[in-house]
C-alpha positions as CSV (number, residue, x, y, z in Angstrom):
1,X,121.0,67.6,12.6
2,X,117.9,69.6,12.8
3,X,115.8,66.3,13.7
4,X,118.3,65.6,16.7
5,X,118.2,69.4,18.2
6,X,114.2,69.4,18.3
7,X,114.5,65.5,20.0
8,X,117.0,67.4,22.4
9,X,115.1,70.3,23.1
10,X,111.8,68.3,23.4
11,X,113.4,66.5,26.7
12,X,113.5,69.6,28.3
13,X,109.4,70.4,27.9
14,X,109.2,66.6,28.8
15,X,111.2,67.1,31.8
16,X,109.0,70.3,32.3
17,X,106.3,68.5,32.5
18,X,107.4,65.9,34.9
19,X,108.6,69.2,37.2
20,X,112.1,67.6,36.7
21,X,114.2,71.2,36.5
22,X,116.5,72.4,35.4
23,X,116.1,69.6,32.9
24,X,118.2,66.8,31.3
25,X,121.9,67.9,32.6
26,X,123.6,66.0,29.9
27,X,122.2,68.1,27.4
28,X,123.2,71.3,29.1
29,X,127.0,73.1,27.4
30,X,128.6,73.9,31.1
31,X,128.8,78.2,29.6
32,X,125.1,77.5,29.0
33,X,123.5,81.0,28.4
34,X,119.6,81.9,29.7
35,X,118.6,84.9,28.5
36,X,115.4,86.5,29.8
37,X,114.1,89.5,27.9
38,X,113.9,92.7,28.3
39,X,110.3,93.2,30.3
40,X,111.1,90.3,32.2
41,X,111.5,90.7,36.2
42,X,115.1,90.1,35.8
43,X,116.1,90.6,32.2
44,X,120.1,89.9,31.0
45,X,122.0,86.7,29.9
46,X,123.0,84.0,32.4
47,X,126.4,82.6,32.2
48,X,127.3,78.5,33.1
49,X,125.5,75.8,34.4
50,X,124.7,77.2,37.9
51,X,123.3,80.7,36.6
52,X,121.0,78.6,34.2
53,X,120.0,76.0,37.0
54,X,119.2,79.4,39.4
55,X,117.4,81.0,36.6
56,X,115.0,77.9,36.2
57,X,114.4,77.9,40.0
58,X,114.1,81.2,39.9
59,X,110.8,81.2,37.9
60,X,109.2,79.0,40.1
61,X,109.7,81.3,43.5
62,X,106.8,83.7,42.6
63,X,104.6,80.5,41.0
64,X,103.0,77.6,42.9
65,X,102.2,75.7,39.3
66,X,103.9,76.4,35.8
67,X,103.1,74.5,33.3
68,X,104.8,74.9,29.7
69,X,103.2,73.2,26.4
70,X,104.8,73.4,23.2
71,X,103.0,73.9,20.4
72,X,105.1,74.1,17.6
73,X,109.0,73.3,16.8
74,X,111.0,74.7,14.1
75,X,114.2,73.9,13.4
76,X,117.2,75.1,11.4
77,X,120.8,74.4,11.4
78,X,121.5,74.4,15.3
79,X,118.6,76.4,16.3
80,X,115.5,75.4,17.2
81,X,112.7,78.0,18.1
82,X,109.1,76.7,20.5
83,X,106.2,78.5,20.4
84,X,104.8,77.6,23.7
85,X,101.3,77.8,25.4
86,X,101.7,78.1,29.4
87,X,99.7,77.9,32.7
88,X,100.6,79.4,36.0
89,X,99.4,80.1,39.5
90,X,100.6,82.6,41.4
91,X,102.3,80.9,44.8
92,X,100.3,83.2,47.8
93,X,97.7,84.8,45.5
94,X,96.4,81.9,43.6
95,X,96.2,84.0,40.3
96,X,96.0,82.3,37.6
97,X,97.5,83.0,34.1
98,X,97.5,81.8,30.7
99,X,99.1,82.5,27.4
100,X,101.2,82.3,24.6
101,X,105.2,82.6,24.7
102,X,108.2,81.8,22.8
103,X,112.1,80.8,23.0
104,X,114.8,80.0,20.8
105,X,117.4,77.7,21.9
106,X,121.0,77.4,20.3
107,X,123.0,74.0,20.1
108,X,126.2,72.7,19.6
109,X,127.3,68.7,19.3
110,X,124.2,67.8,20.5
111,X,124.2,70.2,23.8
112,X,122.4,73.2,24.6
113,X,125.1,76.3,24.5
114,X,121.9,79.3,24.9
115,X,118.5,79.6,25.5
116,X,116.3,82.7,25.2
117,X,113.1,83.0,26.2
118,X,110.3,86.0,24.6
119,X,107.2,87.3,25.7
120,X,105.5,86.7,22.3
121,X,104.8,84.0,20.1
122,X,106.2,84.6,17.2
123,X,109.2,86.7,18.6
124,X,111.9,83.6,18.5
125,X,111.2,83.1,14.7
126,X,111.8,87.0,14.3
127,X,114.8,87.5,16.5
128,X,117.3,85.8,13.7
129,X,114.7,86.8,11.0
130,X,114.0,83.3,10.4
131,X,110.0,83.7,10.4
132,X,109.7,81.4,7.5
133,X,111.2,78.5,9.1
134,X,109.4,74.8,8.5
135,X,107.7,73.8,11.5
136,X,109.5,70.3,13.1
137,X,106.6,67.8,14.7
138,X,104.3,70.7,15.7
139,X,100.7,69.6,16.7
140,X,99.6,72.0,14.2
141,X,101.4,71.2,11.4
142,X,100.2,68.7,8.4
């Protein structure tokens, strides 16, 4: 199942990346969580289908251009953590950023039922203490 939740989860960078938000519905649990963390402009969990689809939107009030690349997938069981590089410019200022984040998204029969986002890189392997999960498809891996 692993295989099939990083092929999921992949759609929604692909959909990213095409500007397509909130991402591919059918893949979305309706009591989808988002949870921002704590540092974030509005940190908390998300409950349902409309909070997650406001969250998304919300993200891209404050940015003119966000771009998310994933770097690396690892997988285990139903979870699947991204370590993700990203681009932004700021909508009004123009300032642009660049770094390194991470999220760990949750599934259930094929949907996604939560999705957590972290400042750092390697924070979504560390959050369940999984930091010695295989890498799935990453560009970097062998």
């Amino acid at each position: 199942m692993s295989e099939e939740n990083v092929e999921v989860v992949r759609s929604f960078y692909d959909a990213w990346a095409r500007n397509e938000f909130p991402g591919p519905i059918e893949f979305m649990d309706p009591e989808i969580e988002y949870v921002n963390p704590v540092g974030a402009v509005e940190p908390g969990t998300r409950r349902g289908l409309g909070a997650f689809i406001n969250a998304v939107e919300k993200v891209f009030e404050g940015w003119e251009t966000w771009q998310m690349e994933p770097e690396q997938f690892s997988a285990v069981g139903d979870q699947v953590a991204v370590i993700v590089r990203y681009r932004a410019r700021g909508r009004g200022s123009g300032v642009e950023v660049e770094g390194r984040e991470s999220a760990l998204w949750t599934l259930s029969d094929g949907k996604v039922v939560r999705y957590a986002w972290f400042h750092e890189p390697a924070d979504a392997l560390e959050a369940p203490g999984l930091r010695d999960w295989p890498a799935v498809r990453g560009p970097d891996v062998q």
